[in-house]
C-alpha positions as CSV (number, residue, x, y, z in Angstrom):
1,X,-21.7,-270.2,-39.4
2,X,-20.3,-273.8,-40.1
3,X,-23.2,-276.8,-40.4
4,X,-23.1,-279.0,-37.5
5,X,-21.6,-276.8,-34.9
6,X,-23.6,-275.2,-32.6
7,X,-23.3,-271.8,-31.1
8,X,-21.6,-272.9,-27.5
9,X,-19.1,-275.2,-29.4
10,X,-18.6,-271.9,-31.8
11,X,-17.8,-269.4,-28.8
12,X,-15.5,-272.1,-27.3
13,X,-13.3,-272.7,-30.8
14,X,-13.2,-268.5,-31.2
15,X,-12.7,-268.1,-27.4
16,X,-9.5,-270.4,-28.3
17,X,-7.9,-268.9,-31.2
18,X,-8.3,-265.6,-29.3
19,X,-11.5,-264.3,-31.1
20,X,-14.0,-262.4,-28.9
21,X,-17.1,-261.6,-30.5
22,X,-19.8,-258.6,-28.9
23,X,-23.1,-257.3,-30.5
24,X,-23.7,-253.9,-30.2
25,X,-27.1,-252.4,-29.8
26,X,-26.9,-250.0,-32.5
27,X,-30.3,-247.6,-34.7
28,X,-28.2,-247.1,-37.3
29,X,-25.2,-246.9,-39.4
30,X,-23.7,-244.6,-41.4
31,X,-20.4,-244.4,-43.7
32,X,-19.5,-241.1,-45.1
33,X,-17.8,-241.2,-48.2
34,X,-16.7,-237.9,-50.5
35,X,-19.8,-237.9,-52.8
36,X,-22.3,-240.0,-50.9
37,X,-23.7,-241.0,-47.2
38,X,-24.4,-245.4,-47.0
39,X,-27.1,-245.5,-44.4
40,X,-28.3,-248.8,-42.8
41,X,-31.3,-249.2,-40.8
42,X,-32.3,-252.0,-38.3
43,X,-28.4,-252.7,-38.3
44,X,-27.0,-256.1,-36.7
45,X,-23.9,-254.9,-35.5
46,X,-21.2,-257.7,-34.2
47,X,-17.4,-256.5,-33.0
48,X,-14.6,-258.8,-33.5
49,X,-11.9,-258.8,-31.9
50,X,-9.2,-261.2,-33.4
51,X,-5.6,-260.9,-31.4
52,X,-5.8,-257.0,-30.6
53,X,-7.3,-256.1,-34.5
54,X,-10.5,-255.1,-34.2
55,X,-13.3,-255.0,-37.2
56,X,-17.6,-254.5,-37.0
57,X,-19.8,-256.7,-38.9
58,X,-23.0,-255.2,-40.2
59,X,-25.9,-256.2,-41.8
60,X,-29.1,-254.6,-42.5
61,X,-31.4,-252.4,-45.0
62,X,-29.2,-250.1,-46.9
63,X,-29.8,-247.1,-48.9
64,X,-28.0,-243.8,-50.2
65,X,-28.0,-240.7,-49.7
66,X,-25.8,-238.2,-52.4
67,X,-23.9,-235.1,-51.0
68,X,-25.0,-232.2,-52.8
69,X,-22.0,-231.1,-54.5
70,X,-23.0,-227.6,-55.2
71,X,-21.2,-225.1,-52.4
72,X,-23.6,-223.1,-50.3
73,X,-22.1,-219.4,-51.7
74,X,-23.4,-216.5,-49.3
75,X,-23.4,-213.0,-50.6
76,X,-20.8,-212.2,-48.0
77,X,-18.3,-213.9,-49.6
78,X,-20.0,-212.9,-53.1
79,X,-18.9,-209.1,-51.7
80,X,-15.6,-209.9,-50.2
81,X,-14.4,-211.8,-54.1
82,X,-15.9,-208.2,-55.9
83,X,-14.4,-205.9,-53.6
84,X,-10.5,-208.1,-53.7
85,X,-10.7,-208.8,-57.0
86,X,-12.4,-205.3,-58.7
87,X,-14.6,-207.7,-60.2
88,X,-18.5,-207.7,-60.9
89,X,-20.9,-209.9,-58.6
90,X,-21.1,-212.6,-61.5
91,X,-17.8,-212.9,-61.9
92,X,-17.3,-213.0,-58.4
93,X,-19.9,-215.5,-58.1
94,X,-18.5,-218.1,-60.7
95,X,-15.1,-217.8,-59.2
96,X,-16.3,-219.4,-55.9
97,X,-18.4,-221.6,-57.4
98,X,-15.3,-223.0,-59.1
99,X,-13.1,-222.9,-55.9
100,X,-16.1,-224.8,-54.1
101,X,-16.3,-221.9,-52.1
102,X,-12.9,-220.8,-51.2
103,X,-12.7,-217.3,-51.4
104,X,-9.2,-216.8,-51.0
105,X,-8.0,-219.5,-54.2
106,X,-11.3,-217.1,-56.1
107,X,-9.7,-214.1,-55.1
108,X,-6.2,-215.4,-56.4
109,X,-7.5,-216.6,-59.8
110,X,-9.2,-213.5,-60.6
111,X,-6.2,-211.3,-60.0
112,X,-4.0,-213.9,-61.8
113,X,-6.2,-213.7,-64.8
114,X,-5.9,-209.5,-64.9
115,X,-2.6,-209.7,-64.4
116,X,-1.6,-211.7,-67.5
């Protein structure tokens, strides 16, 4: 970490300022974000703890994974839209697909859009 210190004289300076410092045997980490999953393998995983705050060091191979972004639409709820709505399956099925799937916001824009 800093040339000419070694690791004992490190763990002493961070033991002083209140800095403890664990590895965790970890197989992998993964941070899930809206769009996308960032997957490291082989991690090195250190925890810091620096008066009471706590934050994880990690290092190792990363890749990405993408969310598909596409709702899975069943024919349940296909049915449920038609038969709320009075609306034909394709219709019904467009409407969830852009509610992401929530059939009671599908259900409320198809009735709006009859109504006016």
């Amino acid at each position: 970490m800093f040339p000419g210190v070694n690791k004992r004289q490190m763990d002493q300076m961070m033991k002083k300022m209140g800095i403890q410092q664990q590895e965790i045997d970890a197989k992998q980490v993964i941070i899930r974000c809206e769009d996308r999953d960032i997957i490291i393998e082989r991690p090195q995983v250190s925890k810091v703890n620096m008066m009471g705050q706590k934050t994880y060091q990690i290092v190792g191979e990363e890749h990405e994974k993408m969310h598909n972004t596409m709702p899975e639409i069943n024919d349940d709820d296909i049915k449920t839209v038609m038969e709320q709505a009075g609306v034909d399956k394709m219709k019904a099925k467009e409407a969830l697909l852009s509610t992401k799937g929530d059939i009671a916001e599908a259900i409320m824009n198809l009735t709006e859009d009859e109504q006016s």
